[in-house]
Structures are given as C-alpha cells and as structure tokens.
C-alpha distance (Angstrom), angle and dihedral (degrees) to the residues before:
residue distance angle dihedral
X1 . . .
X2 3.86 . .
X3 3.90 87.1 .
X4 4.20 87.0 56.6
X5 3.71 90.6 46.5
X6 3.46 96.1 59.8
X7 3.39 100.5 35.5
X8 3.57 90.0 61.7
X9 4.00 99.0 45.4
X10 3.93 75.2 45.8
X11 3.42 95.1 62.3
X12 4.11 98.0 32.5
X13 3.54 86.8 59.0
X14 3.82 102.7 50.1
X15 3.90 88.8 38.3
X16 4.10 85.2 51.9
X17 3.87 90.1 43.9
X18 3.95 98.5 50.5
X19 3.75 92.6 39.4
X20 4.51 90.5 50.7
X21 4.45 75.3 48.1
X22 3.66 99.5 44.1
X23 4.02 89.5 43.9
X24 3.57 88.7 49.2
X25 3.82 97.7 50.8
X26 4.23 88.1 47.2
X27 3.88 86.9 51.1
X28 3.45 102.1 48.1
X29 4.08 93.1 39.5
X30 4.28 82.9 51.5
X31 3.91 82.0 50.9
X32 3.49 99.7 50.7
X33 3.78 94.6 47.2
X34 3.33 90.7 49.0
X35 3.58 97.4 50.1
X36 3.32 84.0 49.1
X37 3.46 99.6 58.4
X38 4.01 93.4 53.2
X39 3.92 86.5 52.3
X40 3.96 92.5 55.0
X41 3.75 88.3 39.5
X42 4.43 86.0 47.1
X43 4.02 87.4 44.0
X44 3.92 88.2 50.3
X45 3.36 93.9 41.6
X46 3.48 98.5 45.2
X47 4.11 88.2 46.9
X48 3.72 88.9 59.9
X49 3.54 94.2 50.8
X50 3.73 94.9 50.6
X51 3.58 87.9 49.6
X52 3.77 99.4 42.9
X53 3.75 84.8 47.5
X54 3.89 100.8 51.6
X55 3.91 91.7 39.1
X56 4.01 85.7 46.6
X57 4.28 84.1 56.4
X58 3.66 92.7 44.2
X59 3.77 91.0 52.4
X60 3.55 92.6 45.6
X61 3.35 95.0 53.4
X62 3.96 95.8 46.0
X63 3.50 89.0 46.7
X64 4.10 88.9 51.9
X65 3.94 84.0 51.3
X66 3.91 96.0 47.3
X67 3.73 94.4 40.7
X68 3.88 92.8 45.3
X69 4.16 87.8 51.7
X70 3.98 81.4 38.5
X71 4.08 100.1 108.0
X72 3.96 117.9 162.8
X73 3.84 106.6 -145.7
X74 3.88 94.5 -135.3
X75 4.46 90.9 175.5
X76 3.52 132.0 96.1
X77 3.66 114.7 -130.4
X78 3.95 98.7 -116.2
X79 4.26 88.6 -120.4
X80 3.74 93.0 43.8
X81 4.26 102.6 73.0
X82 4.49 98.7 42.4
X83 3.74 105.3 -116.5
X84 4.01 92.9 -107.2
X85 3.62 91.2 51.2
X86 4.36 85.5 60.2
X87 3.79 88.5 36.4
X88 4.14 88.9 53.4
X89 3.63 89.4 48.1
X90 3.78 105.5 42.9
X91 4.32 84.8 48.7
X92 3.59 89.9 48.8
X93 3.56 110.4 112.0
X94 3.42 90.4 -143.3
X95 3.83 105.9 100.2
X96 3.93 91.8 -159.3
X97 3.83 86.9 66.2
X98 3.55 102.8 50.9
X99 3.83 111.7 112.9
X100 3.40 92.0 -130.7
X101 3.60 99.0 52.4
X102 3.66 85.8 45.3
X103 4.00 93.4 54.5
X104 4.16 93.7 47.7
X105 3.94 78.0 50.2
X106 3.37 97.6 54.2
X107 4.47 90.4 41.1
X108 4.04 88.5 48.3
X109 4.05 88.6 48.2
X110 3.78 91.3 42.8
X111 4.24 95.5 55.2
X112 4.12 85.9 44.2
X113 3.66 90.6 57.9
X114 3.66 93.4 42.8
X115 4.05 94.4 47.8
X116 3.81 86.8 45.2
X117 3.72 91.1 49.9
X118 4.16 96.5 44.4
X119 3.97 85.9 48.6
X120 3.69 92.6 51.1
X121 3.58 92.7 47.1
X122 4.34 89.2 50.4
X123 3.65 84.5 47.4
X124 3.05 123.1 33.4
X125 4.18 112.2 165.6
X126 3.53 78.0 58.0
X127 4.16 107.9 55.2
X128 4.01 94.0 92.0
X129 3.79 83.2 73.3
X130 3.95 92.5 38.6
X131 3.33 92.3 60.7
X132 3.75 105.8 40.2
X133 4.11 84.2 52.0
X134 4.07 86.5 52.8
X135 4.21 90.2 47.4
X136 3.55 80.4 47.8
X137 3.42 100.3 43.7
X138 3.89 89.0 48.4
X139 3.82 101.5 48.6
C-alpha cells in the first residue's frame, strides 16, 4: 500500500510540476508576442510620426517660400478703370466708394489675412479657429 501511496504523490507531483512549466512557457510565449505587438505598433507609430513630422517641416518651409513670393496686387492699372468711372466714384458721396477708401480697404484686409495666415502656420492645432475669426473678421 506504501508502494501506491507514493506512486501516486509521485505522479501528482511531476504532473503539478510540468503543468506550473508548461503554463509558464504558454505565458511567457503570450508575453512575448504581445510585447511584440506593442513594439511593431511603437515602430509604426513612431515611423509615422517621423514622417508626419519631416513632411510637416518641408511644408512649412514651402509654404514660408510660397507665402513670402505670395504678393496680392491690390492697384488698378491707371488704363484699366476709364477715367469717369474713378471720377464718379471719388465724387460719390458715398465714402464706401471712394477709391481710396477702397485701396486702404483692400491694404487693411491684405495684413489680416497675412497675420491670420503666419499665426496659423505657428500654430497649427489651432488654425480652424484662426480662420473662422479672419471670415469673421472680414464679413
């Protein structure tokens, strides 16, 4: 009966021992793949970033080039508006029609957009808001 006895712890004990090992070797494995996942998803993540963030330079920069070179041609030609047309307009007595008021108009709207443009570009989670002040600035 002995012999039965410790047969049995015997064989409890090595089933125990390979089943704590076996567990062990399934945990760690699930471990590793899953740290493994979260370093492809870092890598990929990380790889857009970089990306994003070099692209988001070079577009800053060509948009500092194309905005610098960016110039509105606010003037009349002198032959393109007939001369009554301008003499009409600068008797009018409606102030909103003189040419003059018209071209400080067209300055004053000309430095908003270019402010409002500059501050986008310096801030950019934030030129949604920029812009919807500048259409409201400029109704």
């Amino acid at each position: 009966m002995m012999a039965g006895v410790t047969h049995g712890f015997l064989t409890w004990a090595l089933s125990l021992l390979l089943a704590v090992i076996i567990s062990g070797f399934i945990i760690s494995g699930a471990l590793r793949l899953a740290g493994n996942m979260l370093d492809a998803a870092g890598s990929a993540a990380e790889n857009i970033v970089t990306a994003v963030g070099n692209n988001s330079d070079e577009l800053a920069g060509a948009l500092n080039n194309g905005l610098g070179k960016l110039t509105l041609d606010d003037s009349l030609p002198a032959d393109a508006s007939p001369k009554n047309i301008t003499d009409v307009l600068q008797n009018s007595e409606v102030e909103a029609l003189h040419p003059d008021y018209l071209q400080c108009q067209l300055k004053e709207i000309r430095a908003e957009v270019s402010q409002a443009v500059a501050e986008a570009m310096r801030a950019p989670e934030r030129s949604e808001q920029i812009m919807a002040g500048l259409a409201e600035r400029l109704k």
